[in-house]
C-alpha positions in Angstrom: -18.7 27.0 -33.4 -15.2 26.8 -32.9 -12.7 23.6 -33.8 -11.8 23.8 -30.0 -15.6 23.2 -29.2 -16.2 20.8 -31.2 -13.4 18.6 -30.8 -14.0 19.4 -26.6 -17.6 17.7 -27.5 -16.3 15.1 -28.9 -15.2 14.1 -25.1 -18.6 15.3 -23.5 -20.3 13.0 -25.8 -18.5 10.4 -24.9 -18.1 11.1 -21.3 -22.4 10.7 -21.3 -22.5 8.5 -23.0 -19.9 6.1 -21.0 -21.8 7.2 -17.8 -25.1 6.1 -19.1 -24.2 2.6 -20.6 -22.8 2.0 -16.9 -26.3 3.5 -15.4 -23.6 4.9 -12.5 -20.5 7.6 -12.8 -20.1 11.4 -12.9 -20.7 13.3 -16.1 -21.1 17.0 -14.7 -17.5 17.1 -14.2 -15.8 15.5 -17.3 -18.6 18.0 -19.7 -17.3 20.8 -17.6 -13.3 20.4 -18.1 -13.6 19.2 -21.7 -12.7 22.9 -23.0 -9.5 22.4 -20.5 -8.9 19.3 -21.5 -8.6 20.0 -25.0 -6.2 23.2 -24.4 -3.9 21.3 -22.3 -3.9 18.0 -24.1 -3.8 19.3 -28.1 -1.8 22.3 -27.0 0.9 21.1 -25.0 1.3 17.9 -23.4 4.1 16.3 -24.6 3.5 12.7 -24.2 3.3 9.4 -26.7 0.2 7.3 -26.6 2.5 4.3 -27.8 5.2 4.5 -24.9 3.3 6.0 -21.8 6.2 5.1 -19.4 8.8 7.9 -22.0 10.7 9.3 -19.2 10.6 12.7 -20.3 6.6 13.0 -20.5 4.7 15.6 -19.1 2.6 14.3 -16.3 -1.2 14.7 -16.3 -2.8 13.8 -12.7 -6.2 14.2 -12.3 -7.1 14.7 -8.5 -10.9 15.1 -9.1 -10.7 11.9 -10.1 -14.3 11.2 -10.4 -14.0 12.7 -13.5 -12.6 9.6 -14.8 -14.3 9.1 -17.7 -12.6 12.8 -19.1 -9.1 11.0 -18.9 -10.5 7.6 -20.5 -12.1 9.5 -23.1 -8.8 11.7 -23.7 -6.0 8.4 -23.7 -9.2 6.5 -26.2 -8.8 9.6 -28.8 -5.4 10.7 -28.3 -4.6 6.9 -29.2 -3.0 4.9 -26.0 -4.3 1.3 -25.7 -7.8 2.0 -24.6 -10.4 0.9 -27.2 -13.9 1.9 -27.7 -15.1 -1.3 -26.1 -13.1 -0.5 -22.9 -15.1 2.9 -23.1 -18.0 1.1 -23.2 -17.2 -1.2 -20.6 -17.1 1.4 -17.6 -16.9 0.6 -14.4 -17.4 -3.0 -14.5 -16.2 -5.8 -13.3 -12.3 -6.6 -14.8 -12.3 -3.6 -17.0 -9.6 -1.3 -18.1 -11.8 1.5 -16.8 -12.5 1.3 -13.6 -15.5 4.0 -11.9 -11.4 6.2 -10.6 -8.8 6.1 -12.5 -6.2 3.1 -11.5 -2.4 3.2 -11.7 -1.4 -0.1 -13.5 -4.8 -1.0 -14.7 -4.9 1.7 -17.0 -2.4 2.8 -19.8 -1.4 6.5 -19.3 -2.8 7.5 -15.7 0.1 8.0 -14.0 -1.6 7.9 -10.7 -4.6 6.1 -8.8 -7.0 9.1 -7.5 -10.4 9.5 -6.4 -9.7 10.5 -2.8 -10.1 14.2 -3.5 -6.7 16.1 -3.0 -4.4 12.8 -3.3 -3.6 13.5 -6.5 -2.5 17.0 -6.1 -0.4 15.4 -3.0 1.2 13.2 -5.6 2.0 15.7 -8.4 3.7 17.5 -6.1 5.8 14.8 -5.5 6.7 14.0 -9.4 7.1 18.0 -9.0 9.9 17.5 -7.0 11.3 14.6 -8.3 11.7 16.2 -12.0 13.4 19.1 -10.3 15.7 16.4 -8.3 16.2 14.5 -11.6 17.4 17.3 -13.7 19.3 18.8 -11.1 21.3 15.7 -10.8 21.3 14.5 -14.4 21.1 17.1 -16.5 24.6 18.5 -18.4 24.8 21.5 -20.7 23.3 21.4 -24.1 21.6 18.2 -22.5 18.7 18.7 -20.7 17.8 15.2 -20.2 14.8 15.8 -17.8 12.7 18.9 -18.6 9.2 18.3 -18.8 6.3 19.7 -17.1 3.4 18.2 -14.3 -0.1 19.2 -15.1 -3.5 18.7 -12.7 -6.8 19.5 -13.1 -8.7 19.7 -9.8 -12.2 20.9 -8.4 -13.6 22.3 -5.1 -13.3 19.1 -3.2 -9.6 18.5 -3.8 -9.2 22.4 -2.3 -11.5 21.7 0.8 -9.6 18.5 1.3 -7.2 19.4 4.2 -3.9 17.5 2.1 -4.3 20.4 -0.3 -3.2 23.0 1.9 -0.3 20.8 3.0 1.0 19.7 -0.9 0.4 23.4 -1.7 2.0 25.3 0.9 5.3 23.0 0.2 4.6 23.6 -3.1 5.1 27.4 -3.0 8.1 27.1 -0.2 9.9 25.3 -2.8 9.1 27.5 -5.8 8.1 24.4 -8.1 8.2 26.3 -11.1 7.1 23.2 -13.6 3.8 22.7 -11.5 0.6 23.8 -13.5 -2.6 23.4 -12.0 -5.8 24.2 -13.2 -8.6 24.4 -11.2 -12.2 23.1 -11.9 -14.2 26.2 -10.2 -17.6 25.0 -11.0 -18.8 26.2 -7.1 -20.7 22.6 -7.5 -20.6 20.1 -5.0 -22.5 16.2 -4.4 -24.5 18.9 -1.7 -25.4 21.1 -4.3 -23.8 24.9 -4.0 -20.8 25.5 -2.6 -21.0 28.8 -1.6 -23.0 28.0 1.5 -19.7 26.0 2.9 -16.8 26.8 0.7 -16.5 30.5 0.4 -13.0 30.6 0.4 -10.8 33.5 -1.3 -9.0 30.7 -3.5 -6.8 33.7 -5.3 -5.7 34.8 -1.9 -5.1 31.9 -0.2 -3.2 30.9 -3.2 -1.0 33.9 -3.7 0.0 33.5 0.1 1.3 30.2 -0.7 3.9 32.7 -3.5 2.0 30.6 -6.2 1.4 32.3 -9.4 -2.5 33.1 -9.8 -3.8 33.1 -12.9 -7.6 33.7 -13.0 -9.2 33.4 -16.5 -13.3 34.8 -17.4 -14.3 31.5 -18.7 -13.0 27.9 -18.8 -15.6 26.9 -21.1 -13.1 28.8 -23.8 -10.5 27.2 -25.1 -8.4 29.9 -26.4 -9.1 31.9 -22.9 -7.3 28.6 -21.7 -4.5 28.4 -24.2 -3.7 32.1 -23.1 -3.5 31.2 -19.2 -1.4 27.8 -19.9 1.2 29.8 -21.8 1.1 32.5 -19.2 1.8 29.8 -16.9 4.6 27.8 -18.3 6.9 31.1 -18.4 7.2 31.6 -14.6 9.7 29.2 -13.6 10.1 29.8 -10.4 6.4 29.6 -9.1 3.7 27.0 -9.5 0.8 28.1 -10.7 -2.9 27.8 -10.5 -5.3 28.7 -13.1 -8.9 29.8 -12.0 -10.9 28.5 -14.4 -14.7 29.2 -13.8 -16.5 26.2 -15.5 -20.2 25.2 -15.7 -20.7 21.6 -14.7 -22.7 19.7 -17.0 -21.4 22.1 -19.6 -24.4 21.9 -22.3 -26.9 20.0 -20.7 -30.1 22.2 -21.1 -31.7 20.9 -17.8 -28.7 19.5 -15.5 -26.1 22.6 -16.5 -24.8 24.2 -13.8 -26.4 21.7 -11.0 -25.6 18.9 -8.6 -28.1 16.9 -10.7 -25.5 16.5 -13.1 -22.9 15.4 -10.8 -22.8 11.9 -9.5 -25.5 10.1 -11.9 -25.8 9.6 -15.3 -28.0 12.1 -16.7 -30.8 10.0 -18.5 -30.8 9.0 -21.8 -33.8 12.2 -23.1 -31.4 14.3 -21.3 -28.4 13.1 -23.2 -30.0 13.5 -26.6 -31.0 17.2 -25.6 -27.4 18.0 -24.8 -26.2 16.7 -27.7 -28.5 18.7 -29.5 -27.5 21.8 -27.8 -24.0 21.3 -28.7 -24.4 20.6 -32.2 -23.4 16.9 -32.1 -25.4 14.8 -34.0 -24.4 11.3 -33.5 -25.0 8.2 -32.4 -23.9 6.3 -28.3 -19.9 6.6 -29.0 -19.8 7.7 -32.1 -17.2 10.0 -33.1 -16.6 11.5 -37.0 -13.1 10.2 -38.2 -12.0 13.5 -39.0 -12.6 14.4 -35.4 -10.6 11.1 -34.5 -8.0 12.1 -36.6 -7.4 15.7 -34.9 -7.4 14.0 -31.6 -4.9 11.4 -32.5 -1.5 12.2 -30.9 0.4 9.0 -31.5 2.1 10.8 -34.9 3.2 13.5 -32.9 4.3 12.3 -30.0 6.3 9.5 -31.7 8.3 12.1 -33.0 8.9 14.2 -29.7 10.3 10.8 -28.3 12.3 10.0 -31.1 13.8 13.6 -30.6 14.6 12.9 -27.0 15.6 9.7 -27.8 18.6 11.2 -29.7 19.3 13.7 -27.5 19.7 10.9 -24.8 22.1 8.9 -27.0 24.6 11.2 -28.0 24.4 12.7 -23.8 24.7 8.8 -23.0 27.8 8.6 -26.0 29.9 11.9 -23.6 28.4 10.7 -20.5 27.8 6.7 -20.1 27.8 6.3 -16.4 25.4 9.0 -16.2 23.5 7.3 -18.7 23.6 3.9 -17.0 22.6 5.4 -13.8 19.5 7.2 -15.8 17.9 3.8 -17.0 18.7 2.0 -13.7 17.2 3.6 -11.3 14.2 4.0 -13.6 14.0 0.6 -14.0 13.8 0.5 -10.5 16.8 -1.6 -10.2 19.2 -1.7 -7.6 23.1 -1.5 -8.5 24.7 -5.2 -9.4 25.4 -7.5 -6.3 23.4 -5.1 -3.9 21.9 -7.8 -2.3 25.0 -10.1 -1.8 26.5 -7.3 0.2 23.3 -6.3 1.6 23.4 -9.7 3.1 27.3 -9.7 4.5 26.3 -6.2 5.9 24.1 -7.3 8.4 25.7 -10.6 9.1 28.8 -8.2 9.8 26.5 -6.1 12.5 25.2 -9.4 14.2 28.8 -10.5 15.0 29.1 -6.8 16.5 26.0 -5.2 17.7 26.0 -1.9 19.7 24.6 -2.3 22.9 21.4 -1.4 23.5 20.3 0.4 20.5 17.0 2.2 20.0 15.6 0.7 17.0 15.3 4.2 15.9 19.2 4.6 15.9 19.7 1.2 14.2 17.7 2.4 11.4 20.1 5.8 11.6 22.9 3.5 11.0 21.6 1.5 8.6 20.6 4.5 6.4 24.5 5.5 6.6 25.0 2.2 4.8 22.3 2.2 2.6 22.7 5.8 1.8 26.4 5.0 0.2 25.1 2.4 -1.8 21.6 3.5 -3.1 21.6 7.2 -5.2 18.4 6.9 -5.6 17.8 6.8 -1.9 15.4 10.3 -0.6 14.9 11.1 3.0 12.9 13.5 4.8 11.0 13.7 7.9 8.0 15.5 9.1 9.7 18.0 11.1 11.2 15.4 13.6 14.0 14.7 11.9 16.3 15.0 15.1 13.6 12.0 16.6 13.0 10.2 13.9 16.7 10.0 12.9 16.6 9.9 8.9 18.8 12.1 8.5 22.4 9.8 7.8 25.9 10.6 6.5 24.7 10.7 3.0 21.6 13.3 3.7 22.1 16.6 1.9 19.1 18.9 2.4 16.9 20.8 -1.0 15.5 23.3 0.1 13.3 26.1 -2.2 14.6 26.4 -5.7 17.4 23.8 -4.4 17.3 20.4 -5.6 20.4 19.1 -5.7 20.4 17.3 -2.6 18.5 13.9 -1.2 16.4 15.0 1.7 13.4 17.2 2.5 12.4 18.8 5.8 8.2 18.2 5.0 7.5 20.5 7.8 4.5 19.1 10.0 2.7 17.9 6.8 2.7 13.9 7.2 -0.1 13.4 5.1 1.4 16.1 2.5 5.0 14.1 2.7 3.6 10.6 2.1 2.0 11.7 -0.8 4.5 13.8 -2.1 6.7 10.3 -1.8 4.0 8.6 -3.6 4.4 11.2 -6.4 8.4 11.0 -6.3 8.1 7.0 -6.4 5.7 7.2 -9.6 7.5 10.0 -11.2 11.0 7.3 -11.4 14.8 7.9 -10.7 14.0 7.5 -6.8 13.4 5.1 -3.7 11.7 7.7 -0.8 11.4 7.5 2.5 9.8 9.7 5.0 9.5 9.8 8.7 7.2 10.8 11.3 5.7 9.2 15.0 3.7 6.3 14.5 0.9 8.0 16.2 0.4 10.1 12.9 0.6 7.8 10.9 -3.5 8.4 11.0 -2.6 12.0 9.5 -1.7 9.8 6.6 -3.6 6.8 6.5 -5.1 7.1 3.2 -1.8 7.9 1.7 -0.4 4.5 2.9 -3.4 2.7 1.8 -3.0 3.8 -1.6 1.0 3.3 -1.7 -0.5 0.0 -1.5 -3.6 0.4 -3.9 -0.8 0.7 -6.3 1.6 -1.6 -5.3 4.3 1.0 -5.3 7.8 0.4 -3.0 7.0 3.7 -0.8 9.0 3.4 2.6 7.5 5.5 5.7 9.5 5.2 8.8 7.1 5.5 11.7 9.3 5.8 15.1 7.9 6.2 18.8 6.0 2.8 19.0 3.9 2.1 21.8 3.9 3.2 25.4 8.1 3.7 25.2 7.2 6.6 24.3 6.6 7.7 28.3 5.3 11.1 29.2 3.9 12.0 26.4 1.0 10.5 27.3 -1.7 8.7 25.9 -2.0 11.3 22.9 1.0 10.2 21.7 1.6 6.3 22.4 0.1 4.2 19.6 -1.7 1.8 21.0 -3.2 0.6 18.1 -1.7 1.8 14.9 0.4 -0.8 14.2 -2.3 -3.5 14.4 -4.1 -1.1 11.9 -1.0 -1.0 9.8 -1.4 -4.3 9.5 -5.0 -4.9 8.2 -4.1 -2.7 5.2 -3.7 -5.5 2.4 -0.3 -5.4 0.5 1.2 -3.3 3.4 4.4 -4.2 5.0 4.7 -3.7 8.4 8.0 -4.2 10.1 8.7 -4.5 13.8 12.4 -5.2 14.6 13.1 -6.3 18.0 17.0 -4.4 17.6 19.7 -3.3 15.2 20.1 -6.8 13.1 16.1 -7.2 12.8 16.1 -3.2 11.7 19.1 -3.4 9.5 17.0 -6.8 7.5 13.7 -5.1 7.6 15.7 -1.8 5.6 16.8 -4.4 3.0 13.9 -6.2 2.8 12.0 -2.7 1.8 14.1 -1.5 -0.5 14.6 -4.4 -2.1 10.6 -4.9 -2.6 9.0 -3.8 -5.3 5.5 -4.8 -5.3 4.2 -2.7 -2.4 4.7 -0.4 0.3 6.9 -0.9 3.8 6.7 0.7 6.9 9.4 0.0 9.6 7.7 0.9 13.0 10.7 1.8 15.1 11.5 2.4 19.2 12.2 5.6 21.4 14.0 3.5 24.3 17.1 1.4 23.9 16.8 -2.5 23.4 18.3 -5.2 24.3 20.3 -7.2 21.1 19.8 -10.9 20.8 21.6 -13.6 19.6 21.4 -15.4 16.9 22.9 -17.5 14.4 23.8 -17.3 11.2 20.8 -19.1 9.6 18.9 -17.2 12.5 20.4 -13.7 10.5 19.0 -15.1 6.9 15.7 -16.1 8.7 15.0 -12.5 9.9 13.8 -11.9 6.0 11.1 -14.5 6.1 8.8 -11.8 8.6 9.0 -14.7 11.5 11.8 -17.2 12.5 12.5 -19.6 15.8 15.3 -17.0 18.1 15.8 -19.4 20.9 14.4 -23.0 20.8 14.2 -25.9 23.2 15.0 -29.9 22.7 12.2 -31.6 20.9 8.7 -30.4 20.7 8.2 -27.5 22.8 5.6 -26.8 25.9 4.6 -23.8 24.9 5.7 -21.1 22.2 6.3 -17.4 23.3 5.6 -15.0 20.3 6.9 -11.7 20.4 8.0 -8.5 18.5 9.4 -5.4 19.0 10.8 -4.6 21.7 8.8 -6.9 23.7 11.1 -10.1 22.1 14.1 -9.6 24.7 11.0 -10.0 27.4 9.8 -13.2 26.0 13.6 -14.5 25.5 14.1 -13.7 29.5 10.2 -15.6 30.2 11.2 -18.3 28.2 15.0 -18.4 30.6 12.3 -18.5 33.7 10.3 -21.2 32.5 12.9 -23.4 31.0 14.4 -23.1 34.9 11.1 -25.0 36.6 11.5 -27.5 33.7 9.7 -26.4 30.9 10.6 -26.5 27.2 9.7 -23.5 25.5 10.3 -21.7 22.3 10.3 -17.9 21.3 9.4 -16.8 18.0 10.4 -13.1 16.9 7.9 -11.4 14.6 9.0 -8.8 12.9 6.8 -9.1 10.0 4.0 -10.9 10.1 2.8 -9.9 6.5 5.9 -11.3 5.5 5.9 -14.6 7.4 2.2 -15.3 6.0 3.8 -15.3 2.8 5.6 -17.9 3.3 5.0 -21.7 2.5 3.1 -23.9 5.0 5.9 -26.0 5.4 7.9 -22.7 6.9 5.3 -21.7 8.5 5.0 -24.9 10.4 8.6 -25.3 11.2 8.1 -22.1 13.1 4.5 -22.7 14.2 4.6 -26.3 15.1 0.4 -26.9 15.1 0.9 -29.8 17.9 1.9 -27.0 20.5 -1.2 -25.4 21.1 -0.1 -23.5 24.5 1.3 -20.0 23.0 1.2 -16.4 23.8 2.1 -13.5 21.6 3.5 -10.6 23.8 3.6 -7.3 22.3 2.8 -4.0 23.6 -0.3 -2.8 21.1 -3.6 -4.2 20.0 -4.1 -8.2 20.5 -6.0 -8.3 17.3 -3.3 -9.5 15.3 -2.1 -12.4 17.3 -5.2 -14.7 17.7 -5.1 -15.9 14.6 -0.7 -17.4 15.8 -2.6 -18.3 18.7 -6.2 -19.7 18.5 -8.4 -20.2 21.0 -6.5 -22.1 23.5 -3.9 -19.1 23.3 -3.3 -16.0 25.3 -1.8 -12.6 24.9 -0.2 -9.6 26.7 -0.9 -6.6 24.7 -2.4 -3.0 25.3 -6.0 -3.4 24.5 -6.4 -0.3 26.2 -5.1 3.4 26.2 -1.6 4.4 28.0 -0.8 7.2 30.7 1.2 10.0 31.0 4.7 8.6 32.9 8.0 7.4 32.8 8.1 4.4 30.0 9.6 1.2 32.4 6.6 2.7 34.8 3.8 2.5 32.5 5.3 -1.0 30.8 5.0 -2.3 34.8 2.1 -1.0 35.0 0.0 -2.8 31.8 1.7 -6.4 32.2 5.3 -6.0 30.2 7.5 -7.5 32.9 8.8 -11.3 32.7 6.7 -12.3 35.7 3.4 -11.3 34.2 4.5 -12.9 31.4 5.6 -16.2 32.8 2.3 -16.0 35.0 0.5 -16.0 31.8 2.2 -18.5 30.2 1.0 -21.2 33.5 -2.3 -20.4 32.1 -1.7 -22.0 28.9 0.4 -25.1 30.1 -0.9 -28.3 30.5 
């Protein structure tokens, strides 16, 4: 038996065993790669188990990320801070190894997966943003950035739809520094694949102009070895490496079947394996001079230290560079950004263009932003001339051109906000990516896991609503920005015109515990005014925009561009002698952070008679409103017509809003 086996054991072994002590997990999978695992991760990762945020890692995703307990058993042995107790303590509650792997939670994953494909989606991202990186950074004799990004993935992550999207952009921009190696196991949950996965993966890759590399046996190491070098010299492809495994890999019963997939495989069947393998230990045991071939912290120690010279003596000949480097990623923004963030949209407030799509004030606050914030990357998902992300600054990459800051995706939104995911994890820059906010469902699960992982991601989502006219009902989102909203974490911005769009830009990239989506206009709107604590209040998510003398009648809540309607209510009302207040929304994520006595100064709880106006789902509002409340919303779908026709024809004028307002009064 070769070294290569037996150390690949070494992570079978505990890979059962893990699976077993947690009576739930997937062994088939992680006894499968094990052979890969070892190539890649003895072979040629470059990585340090003590430092696992070194800038100039490689990256290691792994999309099939059911396989979890293959990484945990790799970052245990290789030496990151991951003990044997942690292996043992799988999948439950409050440990460091959770049944997917968890950005955050665990030292050295680079990337929360599970959803098959996602974590392809994202390594194409940190693809791109190494590419970016060195393009920008690097100087000769001082290649700063130059490291590769490695996947393993299965048959699920290639059914998954996102997979055609991250790899077709993948080829397109000849990402020479993306290595994937694919799990070809032909084994599903279902049992064989063949009967609904007979795909030509070779072909289908090669049409993508990926390098193809298909290898006999992925059970061999050295076959492996071969392929990965083969691999690493094309720098101008990606490449995929076909690597025909048996799942279960040893397991004298389960081999080779979906029996060994998704449960532990029993503890006679365990001992059999390990018999058939040659391992004779105990639960979690593993030979010291096993440990010791496995332990990487030596070695990699001494690839940072070497990068860590380089870096000071390009930092000595080029400090600003340098400077730049570790800010942005830190994730910090440049010194006093947020004082003149501040004076920038109290400037536009004392100026505002008429009747701006909230579409176009985000256009022209990303000329702003994009003179102050290097780090700043735009694309779109082929809509860039209706989404308007494209701003003064915007240069585009394009393939094997990475030296500018924006990226037409192409009709990929799922494919781009993972990708963005990916460049955000990666470091060195803040993305942003646009597309209608009726796709935003393309990408749901994207979003969700920007804020899983409590990354800053920024997806600008334009075409709100029934504005969007004769499109139809097929294209107004009616109820994706209430669904926005339920995703925990998940900033979801509003802005009624250009000053509540220019402070909802700040306000995301100045976050960095989560992910911010500013849901934008088609049709101009109507600027209000406001004061200068008014402007400040705009970051608090919710704030009083026109008030009455003492306790009001009745509160008008709006958002969007159904604020200037509850403003001109409110003028209606307060002419037959009624006091009332309006309360822009723009972010009511934002606003429920903040302290009751805030909350209350907006939300005064002795005026019960309030309606929330906004022209999506009413399921946000009721609990702004209670019982006694009532709303004008679009609890149903829209029609194909001229925009002022169809918001005239569901309720958004002032006189349906007034008459709903006397419903609520006293």
């Amino acid at each position: 038996m070769s070294d290569y086996r037996v150390l690949a054991n070494a992570l079978r072994a505990l890979s059962m065993d893990g699976v077993q002590k947690a009576k739930s997990g997937h062994p088939g999978a992680p006894m499968g790669m094990a052979d890969m695992a070892e190539a890649l991760w003895r072979g040629f990762l470059r990585h340090n188990p003590k430092d696992p945020k070194w800038p100039n890692r490689d990256r290691f995703i792994l999309s099939n990320g059911h396989a979890s307990m293959l990484l945990y058993s790799l970052l245990h042995l290789t030496g990151y801070d991951l003990s044997l107790d942690d292996l043992k303590n799988f999948r439950q509650l409050d440990s460091k190894t959770p049944g997917h792997p968890e950005y955050g939670v665990v030292p050295g994953v680079e990337t929360t997966t599970g959803p098959l494909g996602m974590g392809l989606g994202n390594a194409v991202g940190m693809a791109i943003a190494e590419r970016m990186l060195a393009s920008e950074f690097n100087r000769e004799g001082f290649d700063i950035v130059d490291h590769y990004t490695y996947v393993f993935m299965g048959d699920g992550c290639l059914m998954e739809g996102i997979s055609h999207e991250a790899c077709s952009l993948a080829g397109t921009l000849g990402l020479g520094k993306l290595i994937c190696l694919y799990d070809s196991n032909g084994i599903s949950i279902d049992g064989e694949v063949k009967n609904w996965f007979a795909d030509d993966t070779a072909k289908r890759f090669e049409g993508y102009h990926w390098q193809v590399i298909k290898i006999k046996n992925g059970n061999d190491g050295a076959e492996v070895r071969e392929a990965i070098e083969k691999a690493r010299a094309d720098k101008d492809h990606p490449s995929i490496i076909i690597c025909p495994t048996t799942i279960g890999f040893g397991s004298p019963n389960k081999g080779g079947t979906a029996a060994s997939h998704g449960a532990p495989l029993g503890d006679d069947e365990i001992a059999l394996t390990k018999k058939a393998l040659g391992w004779n230990y105990g639960p979690f045991e593993v030979p010291d001079d096993i440990r010791a071939q496995w332990d990487a912290t030596k070695q990699g120690a001494k690839i940072e230290k070497e990068w860590d010279d380089l870096f000071d003596s390009y930092q000595k000949k080029y400090p600003e560079l340098a400077a730049e480097f570790k800010r942005r990623n830190a994730l910090t923004l440049p010194e006093n950004f947020d004082k003149q963030a501040r004076e920038w949209v109290m400037s536009l407030q004392k100026a505002p263009d008429p009747k701006l799509a909230t579409r176009k004030a985000s256009q022209v606050a990303l000329n702003w932003l994009g003179a102050k914030l290097p780090e700043l990357v735009g694309g779109s998902a082929d809509l860039a001339p209706s989404n308007l992300t494209f701003n003064k600054e915007s240069k585009d990459n394009g393939p094997h051109s990475f030296g500018g800051n924006y990226f037409h995706w192409g009709v990929r939104e799922f494919g781009m906000c993972a990708a963005m995911n990916g460049m955000l994890l990666h470091g060195g820059f803040r993305p942003y990516g646009g597309t209608f906010l009726i796709f935003s469902d393309y990408a749901r699960n994207a979003l969700r896991m920007a804020a899983l992982m409590k990354i800053p991601t920024m997806f600008v989502f334009t075409h709100d609503s029934i504005g969007v006219g004769e499109d139809g009902p097929t294209h107004q989102p009616v109820e994706q920005t209430a669904s926005l909203h339920l995703i925990p974490g998940f900033d979801t911005w509003r802005p009624c015109d250009q000053i509540e769009t220019a402070a909802a830009w700040v306000a995301a990239v100045e976050r960095k515990d989560g992910p911010t989506a500013l849901v934008l206009t088609r049709q101009g709107l109507e600027q209000m005014p406001r004061s200068e604590q008014q402007v400040k209040d705009i970051s608090r998510g919710g704030y009083v925009l026109k008030d009455c003398q003492g306790t009001p009648d009745l509160i008008l809540i709006g958002t969007g561009s159904e604020v200037a309607l509850c403003v001109h209510a409110a003028e209606k009302l307060e002419a037959e002698g009624r006091k009332v207040r309006v309360v822009s929304m723009p972010c009511s994520d934002v606003f429920d952070r903040q302290d009751q006595n805030y909350r209350e100064s907006v939300l005064p709880s002795q005026c019960r008679a309030r309606v929330a106006v906004e022209a999506g789902r009413s399921s946000l509002w009721y609990k702004y409103i209670g019982l006694d409340g009532k709303t004008v919303c679009m609890d149903e779908f829209g029609a194909s017509a001229p925009a002022a026709k169809l918001f005239e024809r569901y309720g958004f004028t002032v006189d349906h809003v007034v008459a709903t307002a006397k419903t609520v009064l006293k």
